[in-house]
Steps between C-alpha positions, in 0.01 A plus 500: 500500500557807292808533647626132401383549169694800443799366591433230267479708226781684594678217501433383183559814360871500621542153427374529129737803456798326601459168346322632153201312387392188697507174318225370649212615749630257772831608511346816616290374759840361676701778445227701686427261765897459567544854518176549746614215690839698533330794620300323751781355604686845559245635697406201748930485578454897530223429766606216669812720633479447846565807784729329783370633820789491778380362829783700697516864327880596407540739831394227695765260372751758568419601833443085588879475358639722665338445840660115438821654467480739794369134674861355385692714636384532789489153604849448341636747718293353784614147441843619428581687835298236716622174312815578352610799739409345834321831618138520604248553222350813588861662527489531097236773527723733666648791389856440738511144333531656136701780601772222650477324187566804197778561763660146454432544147667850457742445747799516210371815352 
């Protein structure tokens, strides 16, 4: 309570010093309460900021990208050489397979 009712006063103190005398005691009472009301206002949007709280922590996301990526390639190479190529599935995995093809594809150099 003592706390409101300094405000108040403090309040009315910088209103009556910008604004001069008051023409009437009413107009005081609503240029205080608009001013409090403004305050109050203030503070509850200052609380009322919410903290997000991630479900999946940054790293995770990361590492989950990149393992989907690592996932993509792999089965497009996979699907490539066994679909597209004609060769047998497993063949992509080895090392002769890959050294045949950066031959093909350096063959001019």
């Amino acid at each position: 309570m003592a706390t409101d009712s300094m405000r108040r006063e403090k309040i009315s103190r910088r209103v009556f010093l910008e604004k001069g005398a008051f023409t009437s005691y009413m107009e005081q009472k609503s240029v205080m309460r608009q001013q409090l009301n403004e305050e109050v206002m203030e503070v509850e949007a200052k609380q009322k900021r919410r903290i997000r709280v991630r479900l999946l922590p940054i790293w995770l996301r990361l590492l989950i990208v990149m393992g989907l990526i690592f996932f993509a390639v792999l089965s497009g190479a996979l699907l490539g050489y066994s679909v597209i190529g004609g060769g047998h599935a497993t063949d992509v995995f080895q090392k002769s397979t890959w050294t045949h093809i950066i031959d093909i594809v350096n063959k001019d150099a």
